[in-house]
C-alpha atoms as an extended CHARMM CRD file, in Angstrom:
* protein
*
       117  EXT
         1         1  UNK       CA             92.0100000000       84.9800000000       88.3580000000  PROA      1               0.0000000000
         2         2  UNK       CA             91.8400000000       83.3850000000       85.1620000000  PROA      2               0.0000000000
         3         3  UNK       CA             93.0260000000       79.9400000000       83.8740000000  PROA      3               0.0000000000
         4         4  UNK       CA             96.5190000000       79.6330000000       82.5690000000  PROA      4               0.0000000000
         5         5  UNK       CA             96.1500000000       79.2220000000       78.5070000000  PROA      5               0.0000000000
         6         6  UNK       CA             99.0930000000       80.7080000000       76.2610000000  PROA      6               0.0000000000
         7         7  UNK       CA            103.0740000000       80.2510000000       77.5040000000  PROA      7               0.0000000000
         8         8  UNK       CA            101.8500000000       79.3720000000       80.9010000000  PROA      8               0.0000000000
         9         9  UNK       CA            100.0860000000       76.1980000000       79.8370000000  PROA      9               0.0000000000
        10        10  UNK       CA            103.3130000000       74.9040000000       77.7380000000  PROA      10              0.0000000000
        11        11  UNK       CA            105.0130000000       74.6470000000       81.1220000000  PROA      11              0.0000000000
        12        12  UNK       CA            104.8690000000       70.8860000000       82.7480000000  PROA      12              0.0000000000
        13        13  UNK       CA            104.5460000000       70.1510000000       86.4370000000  PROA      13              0.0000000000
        14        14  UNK       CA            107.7950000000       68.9740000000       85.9840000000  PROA      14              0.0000000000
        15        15  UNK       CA            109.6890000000       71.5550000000       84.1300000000  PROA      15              0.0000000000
        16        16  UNK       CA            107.8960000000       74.2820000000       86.3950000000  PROA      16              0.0000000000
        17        17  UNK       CA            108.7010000000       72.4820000000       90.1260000000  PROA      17              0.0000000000
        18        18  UNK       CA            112.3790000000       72.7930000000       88.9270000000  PROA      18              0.0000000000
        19        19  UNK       CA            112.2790000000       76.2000000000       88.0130000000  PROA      19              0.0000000000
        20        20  UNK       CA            110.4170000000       76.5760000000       91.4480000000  PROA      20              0.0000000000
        21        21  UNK       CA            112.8540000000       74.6000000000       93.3900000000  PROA      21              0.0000000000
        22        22  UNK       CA            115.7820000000       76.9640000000       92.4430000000  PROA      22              0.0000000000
        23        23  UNK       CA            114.1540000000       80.0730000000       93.7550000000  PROA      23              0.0000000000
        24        24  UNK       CA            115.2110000000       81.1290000000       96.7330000000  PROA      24              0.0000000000
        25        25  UNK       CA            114.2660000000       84.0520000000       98.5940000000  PROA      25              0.0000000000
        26        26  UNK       CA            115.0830000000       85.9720000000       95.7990000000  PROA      26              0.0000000000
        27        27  UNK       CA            113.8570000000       89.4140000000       95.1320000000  PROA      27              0.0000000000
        28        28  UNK       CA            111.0190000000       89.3740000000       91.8840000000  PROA      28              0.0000000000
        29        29  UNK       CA            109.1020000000       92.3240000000       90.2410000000  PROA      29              0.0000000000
        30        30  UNK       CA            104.8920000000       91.6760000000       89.3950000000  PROA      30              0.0000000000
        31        31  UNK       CA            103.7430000000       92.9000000000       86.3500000000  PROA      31              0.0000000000
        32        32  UNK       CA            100.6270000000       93.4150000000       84.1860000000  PROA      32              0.0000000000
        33        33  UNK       CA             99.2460000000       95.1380000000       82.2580000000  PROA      33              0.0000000000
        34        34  UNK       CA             95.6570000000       96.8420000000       81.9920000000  PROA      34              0.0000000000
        35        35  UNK       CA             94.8610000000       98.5590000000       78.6010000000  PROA      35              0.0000000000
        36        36  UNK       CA             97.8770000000       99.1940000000       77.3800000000  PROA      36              0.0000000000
        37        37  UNK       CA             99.1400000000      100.7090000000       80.2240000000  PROA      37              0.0000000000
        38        38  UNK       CA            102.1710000000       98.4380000000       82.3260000000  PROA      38              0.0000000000
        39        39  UNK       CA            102.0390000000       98.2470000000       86.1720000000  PROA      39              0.0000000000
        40        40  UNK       CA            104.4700000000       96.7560000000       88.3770000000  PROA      40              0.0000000000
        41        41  UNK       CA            106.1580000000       96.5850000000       91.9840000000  PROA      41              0.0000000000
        42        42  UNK       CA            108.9060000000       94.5290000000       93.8400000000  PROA      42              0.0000000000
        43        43  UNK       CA            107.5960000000       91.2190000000       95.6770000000  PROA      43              0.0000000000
        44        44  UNK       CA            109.7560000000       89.7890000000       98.1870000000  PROA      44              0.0000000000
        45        45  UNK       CA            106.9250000000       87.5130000000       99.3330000000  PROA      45              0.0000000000
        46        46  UNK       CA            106.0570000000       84.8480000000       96.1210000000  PROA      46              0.0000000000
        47        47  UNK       CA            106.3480000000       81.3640000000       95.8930000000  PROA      47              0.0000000000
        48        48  UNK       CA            104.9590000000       78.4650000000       94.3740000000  PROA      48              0.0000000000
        49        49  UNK       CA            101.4410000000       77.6170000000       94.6380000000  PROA      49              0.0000000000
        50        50  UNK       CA            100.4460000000       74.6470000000       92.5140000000  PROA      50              0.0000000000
        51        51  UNK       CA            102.5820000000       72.6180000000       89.9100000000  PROA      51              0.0000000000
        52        52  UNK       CA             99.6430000000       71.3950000000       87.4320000000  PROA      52              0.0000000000
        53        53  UNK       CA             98.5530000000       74.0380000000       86.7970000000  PROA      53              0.0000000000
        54        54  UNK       CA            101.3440000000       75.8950000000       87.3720000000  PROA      54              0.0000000000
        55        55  UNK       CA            100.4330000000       79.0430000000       89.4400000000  PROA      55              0.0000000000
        56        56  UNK       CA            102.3580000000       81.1530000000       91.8010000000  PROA      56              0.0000000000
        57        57  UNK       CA            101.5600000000       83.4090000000       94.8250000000  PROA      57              0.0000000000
        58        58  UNK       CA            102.2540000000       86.4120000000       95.3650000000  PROA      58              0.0000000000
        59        59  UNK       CA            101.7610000000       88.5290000000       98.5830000000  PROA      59              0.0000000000
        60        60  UNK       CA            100.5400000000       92.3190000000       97.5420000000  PROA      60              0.0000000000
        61        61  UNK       CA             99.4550000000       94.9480000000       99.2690000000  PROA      61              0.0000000000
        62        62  UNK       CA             95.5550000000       95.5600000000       98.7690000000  PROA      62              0.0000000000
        63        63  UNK       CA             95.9130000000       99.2820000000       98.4210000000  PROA      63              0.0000000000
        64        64  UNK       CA             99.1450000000       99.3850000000       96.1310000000  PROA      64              0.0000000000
        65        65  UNK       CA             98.1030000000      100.7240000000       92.6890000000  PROA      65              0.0000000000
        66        66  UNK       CA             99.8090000000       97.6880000000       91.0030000000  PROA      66              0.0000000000
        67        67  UNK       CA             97.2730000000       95.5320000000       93.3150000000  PROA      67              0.0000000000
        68        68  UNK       CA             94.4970000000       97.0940000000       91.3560000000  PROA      68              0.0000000000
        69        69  UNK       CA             95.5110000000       96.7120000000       88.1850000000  PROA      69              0.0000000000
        70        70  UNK       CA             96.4520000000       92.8450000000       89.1150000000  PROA      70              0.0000000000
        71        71  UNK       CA             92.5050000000       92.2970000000       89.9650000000  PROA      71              0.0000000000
        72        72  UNK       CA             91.2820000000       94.2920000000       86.7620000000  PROA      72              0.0000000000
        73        73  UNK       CA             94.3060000000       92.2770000000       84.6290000000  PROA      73              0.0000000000
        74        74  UNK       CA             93.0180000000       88.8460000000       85.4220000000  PROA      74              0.0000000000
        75        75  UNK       CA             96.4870000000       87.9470000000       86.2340000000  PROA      75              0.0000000000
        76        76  UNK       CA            100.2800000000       88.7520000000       86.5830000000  PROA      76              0.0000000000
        77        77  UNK       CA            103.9060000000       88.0830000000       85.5630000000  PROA      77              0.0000000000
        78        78  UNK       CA            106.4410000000       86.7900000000       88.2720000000  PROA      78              0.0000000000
        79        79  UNK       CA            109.8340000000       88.1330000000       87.4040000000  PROA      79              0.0000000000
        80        80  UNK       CA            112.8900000000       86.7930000000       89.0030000000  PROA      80              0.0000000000
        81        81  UNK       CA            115.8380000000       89.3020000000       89.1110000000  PROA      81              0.0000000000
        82        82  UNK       CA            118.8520000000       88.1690000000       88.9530000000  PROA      82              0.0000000000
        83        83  UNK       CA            122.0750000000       89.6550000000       90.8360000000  PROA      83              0.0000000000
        84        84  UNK       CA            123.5180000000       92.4150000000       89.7370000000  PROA      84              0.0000000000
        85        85  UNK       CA            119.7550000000       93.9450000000       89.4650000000  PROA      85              0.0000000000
        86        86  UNK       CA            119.4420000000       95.3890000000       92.5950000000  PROA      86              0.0000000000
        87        87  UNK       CA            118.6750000000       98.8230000000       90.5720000000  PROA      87              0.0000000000
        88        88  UNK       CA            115.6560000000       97.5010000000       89.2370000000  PROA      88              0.0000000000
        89        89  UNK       CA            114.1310000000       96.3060000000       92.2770000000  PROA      89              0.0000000000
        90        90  UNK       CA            114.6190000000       99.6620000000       94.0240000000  PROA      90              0.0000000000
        91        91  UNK       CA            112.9860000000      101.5240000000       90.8680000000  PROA      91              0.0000000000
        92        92  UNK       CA            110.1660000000       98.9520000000       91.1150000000  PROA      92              0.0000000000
        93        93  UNK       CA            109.7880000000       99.6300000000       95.0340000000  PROA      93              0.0000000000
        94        94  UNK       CA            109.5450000000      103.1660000000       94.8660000000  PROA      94              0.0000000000
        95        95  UNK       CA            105.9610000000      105.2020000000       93.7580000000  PROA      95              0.0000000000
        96        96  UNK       CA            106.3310000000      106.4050000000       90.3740000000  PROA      96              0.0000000000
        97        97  UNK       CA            104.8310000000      107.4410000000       87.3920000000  PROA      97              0.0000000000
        98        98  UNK       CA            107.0520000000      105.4750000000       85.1770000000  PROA      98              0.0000000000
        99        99  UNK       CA            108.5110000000      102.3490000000       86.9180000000  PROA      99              0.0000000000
       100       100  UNK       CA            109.4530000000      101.1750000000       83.3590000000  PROA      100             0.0000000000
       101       101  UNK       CA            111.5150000000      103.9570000000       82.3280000000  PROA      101             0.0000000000
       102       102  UNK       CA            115.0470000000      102.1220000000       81.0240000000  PROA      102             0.0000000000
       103       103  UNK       CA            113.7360000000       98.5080000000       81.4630000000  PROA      103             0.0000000000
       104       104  UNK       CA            113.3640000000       96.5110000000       78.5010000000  PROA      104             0.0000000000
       105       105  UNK       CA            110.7170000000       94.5870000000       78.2180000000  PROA      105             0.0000000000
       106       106  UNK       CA            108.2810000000       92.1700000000       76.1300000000  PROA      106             0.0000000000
       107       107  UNK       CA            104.4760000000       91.7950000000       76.3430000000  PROA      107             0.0000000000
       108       108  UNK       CA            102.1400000000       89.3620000000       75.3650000000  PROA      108             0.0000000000
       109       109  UNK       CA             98.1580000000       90.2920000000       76.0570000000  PROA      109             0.0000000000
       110       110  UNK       CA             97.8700000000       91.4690000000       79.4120000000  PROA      110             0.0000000000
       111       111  UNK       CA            101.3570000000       89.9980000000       80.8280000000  PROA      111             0.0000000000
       112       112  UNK       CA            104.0170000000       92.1640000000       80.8180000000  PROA      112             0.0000000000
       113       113  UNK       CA            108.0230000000       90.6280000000       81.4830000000  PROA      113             0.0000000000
       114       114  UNK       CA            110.6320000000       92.5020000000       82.6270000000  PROA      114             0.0000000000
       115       115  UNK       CA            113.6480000000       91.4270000000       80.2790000000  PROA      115             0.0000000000
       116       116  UNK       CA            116.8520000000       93.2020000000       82.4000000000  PROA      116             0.0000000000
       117       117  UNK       CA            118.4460000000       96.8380000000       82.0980000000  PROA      117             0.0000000000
């Protein structure tokens, strides 16, 4: 993986052991994206891994399509869902061609976030 630079780096050991603190075992969705393209899956299995810098881990299956495009992204977006969003982590957990069709999101390089239905 690469080193965090952009958003990531703005966040302070601080700030991001809060943020950290406050997740429980929540449901999230992993995102990236590899030319162009988005990729993304439901990850019940992430948690903190280091607070300076800030990194997370993430537990995906080698052979899931989105684990592929993690390696060839460099990296990946945790998204916490929130409740009420239950809809979005089934359409995430399910094969697909289109896994973003009716989610809203916002990209920046290779990250991809998931911004809510």
């Amino acid at each position: 993986m690469s080193s965090a630079s952009g958003p990531v780096a703005d966040i302070d050991g601080a700030t991001f052991r809060s943020v950290v603190g406050h997740l429980a075992t929540g449901v999230t969705v992993i995102t990236c994206a590899v030319d162009g393209k988005p990729h993304g899956m439901t990850a019940s299995s992430v948690t903190s891994l280091s607070a300076d810098p800030p990194m997370m881990l993430a537990c995906v299956n080698r052979s899931a399509p989105t684990s592929v495009a993690i390696r060839a992204a460099g990296g990946f977006v945790v998204n916490v869902l929130r409740a009420g969003q239950e809809h979005v982590a089934q359409q995430f957990a399910r094969p697909s061609d289109d896994k973003f069709a009716g989610v809203a999101t916002t990209s920046q390089g290779k990250e991809i976030r998931e911004c809510g239905r």
